[in-house]
Each structure stands twice: as structure tokens, then as C-alpha cells.
C-alpha positions as a Markdown table, in Angstrom:
| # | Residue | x | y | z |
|---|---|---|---|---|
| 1 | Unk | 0.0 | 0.0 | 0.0 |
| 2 | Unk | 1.6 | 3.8 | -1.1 |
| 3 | Unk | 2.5 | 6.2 | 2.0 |
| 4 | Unk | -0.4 | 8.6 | 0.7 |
| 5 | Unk | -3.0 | 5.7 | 1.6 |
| 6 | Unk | -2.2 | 4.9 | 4.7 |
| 7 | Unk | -1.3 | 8.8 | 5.5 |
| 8 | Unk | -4.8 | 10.0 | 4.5 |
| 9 | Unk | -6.5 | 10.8 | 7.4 |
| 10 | Unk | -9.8 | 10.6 | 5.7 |
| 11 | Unk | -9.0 | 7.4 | 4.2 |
| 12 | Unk | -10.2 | 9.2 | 1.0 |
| 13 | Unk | -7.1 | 7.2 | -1.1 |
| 14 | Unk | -7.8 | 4.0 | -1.6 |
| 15 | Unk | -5.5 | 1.6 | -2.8 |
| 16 | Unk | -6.3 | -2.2 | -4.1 |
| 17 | Unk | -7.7 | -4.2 | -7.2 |
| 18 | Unk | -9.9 | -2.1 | -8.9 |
| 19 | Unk | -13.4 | -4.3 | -9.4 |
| 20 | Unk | -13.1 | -4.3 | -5.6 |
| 21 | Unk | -12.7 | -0.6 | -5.5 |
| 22 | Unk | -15.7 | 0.5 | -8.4 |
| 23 | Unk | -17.4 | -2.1 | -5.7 |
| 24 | Unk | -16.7 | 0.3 | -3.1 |
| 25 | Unk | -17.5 | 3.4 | -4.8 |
| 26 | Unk | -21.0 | 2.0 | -6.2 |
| 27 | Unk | -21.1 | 2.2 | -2.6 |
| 28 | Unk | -20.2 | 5.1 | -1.7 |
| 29 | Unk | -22.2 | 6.8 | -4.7 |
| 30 | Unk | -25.5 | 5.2 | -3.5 |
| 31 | Unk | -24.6 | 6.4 | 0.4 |
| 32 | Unk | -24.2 | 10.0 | -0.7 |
| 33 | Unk | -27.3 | 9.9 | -3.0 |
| 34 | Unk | -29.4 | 8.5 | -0.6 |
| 35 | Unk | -27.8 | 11.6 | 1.6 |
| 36 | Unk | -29.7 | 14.3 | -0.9 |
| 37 | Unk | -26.4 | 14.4 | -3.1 |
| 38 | Unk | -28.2 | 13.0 | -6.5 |
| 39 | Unk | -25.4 | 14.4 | -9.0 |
| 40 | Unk | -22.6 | 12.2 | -7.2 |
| 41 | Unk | -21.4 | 9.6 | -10.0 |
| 42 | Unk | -18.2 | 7.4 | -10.4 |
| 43 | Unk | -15.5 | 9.1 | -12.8 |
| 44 | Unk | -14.1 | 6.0 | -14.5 |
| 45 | Unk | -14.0 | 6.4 | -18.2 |
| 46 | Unk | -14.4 | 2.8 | -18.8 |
| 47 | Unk | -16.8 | 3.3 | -22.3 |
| 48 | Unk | -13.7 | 5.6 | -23.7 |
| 49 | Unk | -10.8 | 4.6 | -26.1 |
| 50 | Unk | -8.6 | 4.8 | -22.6 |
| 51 | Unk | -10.6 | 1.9 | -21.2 |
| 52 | Unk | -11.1 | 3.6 | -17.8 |
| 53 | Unk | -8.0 | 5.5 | -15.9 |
| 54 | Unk | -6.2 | 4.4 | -13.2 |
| 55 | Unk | -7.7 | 6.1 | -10.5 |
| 56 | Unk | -11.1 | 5.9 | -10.2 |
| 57 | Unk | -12.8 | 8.9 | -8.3 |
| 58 | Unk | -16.4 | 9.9 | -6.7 |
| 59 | Unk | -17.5 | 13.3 | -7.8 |
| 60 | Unk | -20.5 | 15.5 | -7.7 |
| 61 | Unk | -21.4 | 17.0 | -10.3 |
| 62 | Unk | -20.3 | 17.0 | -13.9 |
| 63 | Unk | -16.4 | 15.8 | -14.4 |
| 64 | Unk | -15.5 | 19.4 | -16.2 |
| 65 | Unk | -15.5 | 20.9 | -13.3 |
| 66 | Unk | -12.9 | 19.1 | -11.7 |
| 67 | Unk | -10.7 | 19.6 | -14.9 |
| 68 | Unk | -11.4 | 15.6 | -16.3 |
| 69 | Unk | -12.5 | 15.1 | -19.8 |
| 70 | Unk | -16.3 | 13.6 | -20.2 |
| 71 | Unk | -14.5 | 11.1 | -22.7 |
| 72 | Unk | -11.1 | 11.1 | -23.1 |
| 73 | Unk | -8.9 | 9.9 | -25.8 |
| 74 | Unk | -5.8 | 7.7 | -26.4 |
| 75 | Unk | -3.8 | 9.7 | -28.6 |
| 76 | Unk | -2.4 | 7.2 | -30.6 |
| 77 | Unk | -6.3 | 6.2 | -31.6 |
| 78 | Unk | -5.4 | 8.9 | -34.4 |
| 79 | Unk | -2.3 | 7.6 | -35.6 |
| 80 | Unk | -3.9 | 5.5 | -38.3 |
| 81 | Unk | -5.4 | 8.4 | -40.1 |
| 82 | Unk | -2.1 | 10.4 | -39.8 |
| 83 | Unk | 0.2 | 7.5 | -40.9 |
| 84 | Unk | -2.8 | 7.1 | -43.8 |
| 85 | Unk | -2.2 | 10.8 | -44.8 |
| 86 | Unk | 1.5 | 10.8 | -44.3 |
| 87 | Unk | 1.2 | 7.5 | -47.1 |
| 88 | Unk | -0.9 | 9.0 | -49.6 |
| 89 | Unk | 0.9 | 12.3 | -49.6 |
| 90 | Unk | 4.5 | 11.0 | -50.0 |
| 91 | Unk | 2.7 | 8.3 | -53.0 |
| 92 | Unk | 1.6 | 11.5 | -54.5 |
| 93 | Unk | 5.2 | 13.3 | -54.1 |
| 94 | Unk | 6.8 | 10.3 | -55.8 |
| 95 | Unk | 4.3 | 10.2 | -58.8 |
| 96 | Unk | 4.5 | 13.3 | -59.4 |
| 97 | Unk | 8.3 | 13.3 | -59.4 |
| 98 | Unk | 8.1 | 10.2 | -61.9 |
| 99 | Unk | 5.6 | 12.0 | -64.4 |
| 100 | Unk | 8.6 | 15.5 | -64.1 |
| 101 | Unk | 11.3 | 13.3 | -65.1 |
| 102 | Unk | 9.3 | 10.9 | -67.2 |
| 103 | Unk | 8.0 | 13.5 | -69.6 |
């Protein structure tokens, strides 16, 4: 278990596997909506090209306003296009060098 675990003196970190801990914070989620808090939700990405994040948090409200993406994005998801572009453009540089020194 990490020092900021075991330091937290609201026991707010949690550390473990993490279908045990979305367990927990289904729990958690349903305790502070049956408190009145009906906008508390799980920030877990898990429907996202990321595949959910390695924290997983409980937040109230809407995740923009604590600075987390609604639906964030691998990066590398757009490589395919780029590396598609980047093949088509250099095919066109090379044919069109062909047809200068052909004609």
C-alpha cells in the first residue's frame, strides 16, 4: 500500500484491485445519494478509447468541473489516419516526381 494511503487521514485514497474498489464506490455513490447528493457519480472512463483511468474517483457534479474530460482519448487512436495521410501524400510526391522526369 503507497505512503499517501495509509497517511490519508480521511481514508479518501484508496488503494487495491480495482473491481473491488468501483465495488466500493458504487457504494459510496449510493450512500451519498441517498444523503440528498443526486449528481454524485463514479468518474471512470471505462466506455472511452482509454478503457477507464487508473484512478477511479467519486465526484458530484459533472467531471468538467474538476478539470477531467467527459470522454477522453488515447492519442495514438489517431495515428492510423495520420500514418494514412502521411502514405498517400508522400505516393503523390513520388508520382508526381516520376511524371517531371518521365515526360
Amino acid at each position: 500500500m503507497p505512503a499517501c494511503a495509509k497517511a490519508c487521514p480521511t481514508q479518501s485514497i484508496r488503494f487495491g484491485e480495482l473491481d473491488e474498489l468501483r465495488q466500493q464506490a458504487q457504494v459510496r455513490v449510493k450512500e451519498l445519494q441517498d444523503r440528498g447528493y443526486n449528481d454524485a457519480q463514479i468518474y471512470d472512463p471505462t466506455g472511452s478509447s482509454v478503457g477507464g483511468t487508473h484512478a477511479i474517483f467519486v465526484i458530484l457534479g459533472q467531471p468538467e468541473a474538476y478539470n477531467f474530460p467527459p470522454a477522453p482519448e488515447v492519442p495514438t487512436i489517431h495515428m492510423k489516419s495520420a500514418w494514412s495521410a502521411a502514405l498517400l501524400s508522400a505516393s503523390a510526391v513520388v508520382l508526381v516526381v516520376f511524371l517531371a522526369f518521365a515526360l
